[in-house]
C-alpha positions as CSV (number, residue, x, y, z in Angstrom):
1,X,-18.7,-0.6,38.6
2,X,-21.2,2.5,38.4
3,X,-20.1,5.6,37.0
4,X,-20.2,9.3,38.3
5,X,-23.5,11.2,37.3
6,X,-22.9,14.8,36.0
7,X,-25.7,16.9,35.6
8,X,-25.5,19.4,32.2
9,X,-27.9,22.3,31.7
10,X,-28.2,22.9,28.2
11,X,-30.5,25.8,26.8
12,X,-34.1,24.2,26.4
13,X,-33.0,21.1,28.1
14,X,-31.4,19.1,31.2
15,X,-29.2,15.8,30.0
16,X,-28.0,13.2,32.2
17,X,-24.9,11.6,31.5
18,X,-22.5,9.0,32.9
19,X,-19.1,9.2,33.2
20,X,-17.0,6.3,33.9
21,X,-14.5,6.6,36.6
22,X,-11.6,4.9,34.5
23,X,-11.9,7.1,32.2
24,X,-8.2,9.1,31.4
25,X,-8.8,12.3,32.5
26,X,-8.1,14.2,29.1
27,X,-10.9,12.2,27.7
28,X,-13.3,13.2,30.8
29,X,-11.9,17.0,30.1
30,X,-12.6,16.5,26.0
31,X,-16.1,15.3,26.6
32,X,-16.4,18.4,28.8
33,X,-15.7,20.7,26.2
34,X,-17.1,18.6,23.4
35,X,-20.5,19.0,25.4
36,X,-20.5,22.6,26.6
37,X,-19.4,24.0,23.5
38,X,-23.1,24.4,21.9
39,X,-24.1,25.9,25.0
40,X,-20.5,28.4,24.2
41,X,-21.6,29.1,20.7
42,X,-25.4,30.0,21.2
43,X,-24.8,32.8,23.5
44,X,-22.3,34.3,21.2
45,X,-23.5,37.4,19.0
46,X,-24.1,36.2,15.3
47,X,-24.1,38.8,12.3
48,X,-24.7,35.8,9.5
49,X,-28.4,36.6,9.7
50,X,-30.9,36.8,6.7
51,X,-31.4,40.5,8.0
52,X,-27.2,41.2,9.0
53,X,-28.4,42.6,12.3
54,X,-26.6,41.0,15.6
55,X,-28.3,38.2,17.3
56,X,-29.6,38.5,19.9
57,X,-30.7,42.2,20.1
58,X,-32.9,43.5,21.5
59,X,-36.4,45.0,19.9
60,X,-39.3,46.2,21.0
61,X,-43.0,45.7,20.3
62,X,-44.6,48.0,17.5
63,X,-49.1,48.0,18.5
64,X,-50.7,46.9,21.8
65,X,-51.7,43.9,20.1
66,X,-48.9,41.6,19.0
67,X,-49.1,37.7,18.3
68,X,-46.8,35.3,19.0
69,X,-46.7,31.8,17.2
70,X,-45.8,28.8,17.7
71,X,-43.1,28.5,14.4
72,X,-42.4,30.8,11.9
73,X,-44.8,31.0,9.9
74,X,-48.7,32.1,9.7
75,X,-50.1,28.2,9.8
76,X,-48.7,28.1,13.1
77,X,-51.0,28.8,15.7
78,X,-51.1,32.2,17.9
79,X,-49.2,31.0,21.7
80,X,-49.0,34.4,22.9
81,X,-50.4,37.7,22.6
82,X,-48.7,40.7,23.9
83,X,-51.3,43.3,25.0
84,X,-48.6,46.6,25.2
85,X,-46.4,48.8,22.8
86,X,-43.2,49.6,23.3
87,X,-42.3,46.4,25.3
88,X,-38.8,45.1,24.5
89,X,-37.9,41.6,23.5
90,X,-35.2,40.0,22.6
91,X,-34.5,38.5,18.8
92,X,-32.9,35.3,19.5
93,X,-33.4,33.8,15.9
94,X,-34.5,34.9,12.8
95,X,-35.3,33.5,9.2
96,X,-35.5,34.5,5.6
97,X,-39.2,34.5,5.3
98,X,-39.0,37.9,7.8
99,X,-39.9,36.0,11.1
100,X,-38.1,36.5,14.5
101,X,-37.6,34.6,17.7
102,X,-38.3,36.1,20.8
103,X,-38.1,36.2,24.3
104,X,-39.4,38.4,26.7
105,X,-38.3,39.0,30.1
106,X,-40.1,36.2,32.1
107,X,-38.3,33.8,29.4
108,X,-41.3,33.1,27.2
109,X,-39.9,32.2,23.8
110,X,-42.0,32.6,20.6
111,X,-42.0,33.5,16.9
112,X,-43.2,36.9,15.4
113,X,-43.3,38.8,12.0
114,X,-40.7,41.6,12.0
115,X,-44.0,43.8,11.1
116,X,-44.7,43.5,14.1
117,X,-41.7,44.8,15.6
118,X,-39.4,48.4,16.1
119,X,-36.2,49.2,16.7
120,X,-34.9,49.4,20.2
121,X,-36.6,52.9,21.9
122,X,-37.9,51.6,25.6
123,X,-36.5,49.5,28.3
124,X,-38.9,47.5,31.1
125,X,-38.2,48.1,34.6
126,X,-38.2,44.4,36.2
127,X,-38.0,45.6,39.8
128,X,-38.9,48.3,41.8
129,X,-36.3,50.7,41.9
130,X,-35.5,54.1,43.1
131,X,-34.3,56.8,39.8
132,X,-31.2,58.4,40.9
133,X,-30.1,61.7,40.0
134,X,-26.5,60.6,39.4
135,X,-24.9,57.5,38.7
136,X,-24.0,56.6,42.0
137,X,-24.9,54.5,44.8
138,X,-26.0,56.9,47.8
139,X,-26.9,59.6,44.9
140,X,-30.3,61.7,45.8
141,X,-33.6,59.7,44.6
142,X,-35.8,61.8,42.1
143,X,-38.6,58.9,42.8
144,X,-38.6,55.2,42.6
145,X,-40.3,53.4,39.8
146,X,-42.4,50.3,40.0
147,X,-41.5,46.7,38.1
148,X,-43.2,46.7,35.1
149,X,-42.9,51.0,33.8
150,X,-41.5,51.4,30.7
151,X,-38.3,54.1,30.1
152,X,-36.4,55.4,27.5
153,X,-32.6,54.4,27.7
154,X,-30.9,58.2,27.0
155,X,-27.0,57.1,27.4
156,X,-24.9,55.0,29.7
157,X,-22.1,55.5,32.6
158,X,-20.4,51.9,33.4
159,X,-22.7,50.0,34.9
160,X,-25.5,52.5,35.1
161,X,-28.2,53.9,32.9
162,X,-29.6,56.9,32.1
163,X,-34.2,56.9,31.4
164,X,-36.7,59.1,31.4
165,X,-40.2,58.4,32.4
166,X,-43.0,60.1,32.3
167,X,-40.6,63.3,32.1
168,X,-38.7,62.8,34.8
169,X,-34.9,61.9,34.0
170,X,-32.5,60.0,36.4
171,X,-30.1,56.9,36.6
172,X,-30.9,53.5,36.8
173,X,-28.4,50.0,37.6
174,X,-28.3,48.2,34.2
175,X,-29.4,44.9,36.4
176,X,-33.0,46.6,37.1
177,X,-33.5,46.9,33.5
178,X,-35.1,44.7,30.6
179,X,-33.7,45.7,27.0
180,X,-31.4,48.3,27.5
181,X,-27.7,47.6,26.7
């Protein structure tokens, strides 16, 4: 007889396995768990790390030219380079030799030197957005900003954000913003 097909997203990678109908339930349920619990434990915030900051955090770029390897180390070659200061990224690994792995906010994931990188100051707009002059939905707009402007995060209210850009301060919706907590 041919067993059920579940299909498991893991981070990095897509499994297939087969599950048998016969199978006691309790033992389908334990598999379950056995096999979702890496995905369970790498989203949860670590502070075990050679530097004793949280992972993930987020960071942001230090010069307009940052590169990006391949591993953690200088040997490895250069996969990206990031052309703008001030962009945040997200440290989702780090080792004792001082290197960090990142993501950005398309989901690109690479390794850089934590010379290369700042503590949190500037959040990314990743759509285009009106700045409000309260938290509120129906609040006045002051402007709207475009995917892709830089702000700096000034406080928080619930699910809303305070920025300024370019001098002009106003509230934001934590969803329309990259690297801001």
């Amino acid at each position: 007889m041919r067993g059920k097909e579940i299909l498991y997203a893991f981070p990095f990678e897509r499994a297939l396995y087969s599950v048998m109908p016969r199978l006691p339930t309790a033992l389908i349920a334990a598999l379950a768990l056995y096999l979702t619990a890496p995905v369970a434990a790498a989203q949860a915030v670590r502070t075990d790390t050679p530097s004793g900051l949280p992972v993930p955090r987020f960071v942001n770029l230090k010069s307009d030219k940052t590169n990006c390897r391949l591993g953690p180390s200088f040997d490895y070659p250069v996969v990206v380079t990031y052309m703008r200061a001030g962009l945040p990224v997200e440290v989702i690994a780090e080792t004792k030799s001082h290197w960090r792995k990142i993501r950005d906010h398309d989901g690109t994931e690479c390794w850089a030197h934590e010379a290369t990188l700042r503590a949190p100051s500037r959040a990314l707009v990743v759509r285009e957005t009106p700045i409000l002059a309260r938290p509120e939905k129906g609040a006045p707009v002051r402007a709207r900003l475009a995917a892709g402007v830089l702000v700096k995060p000034l406080g928080a209210s619930g699910e809303w954000r305070q920025v300024t850009a370019d001098g002009l301060r106003g509230w934001l919706p934590r969803a329309a913003l990259w690297g801001a907590e």
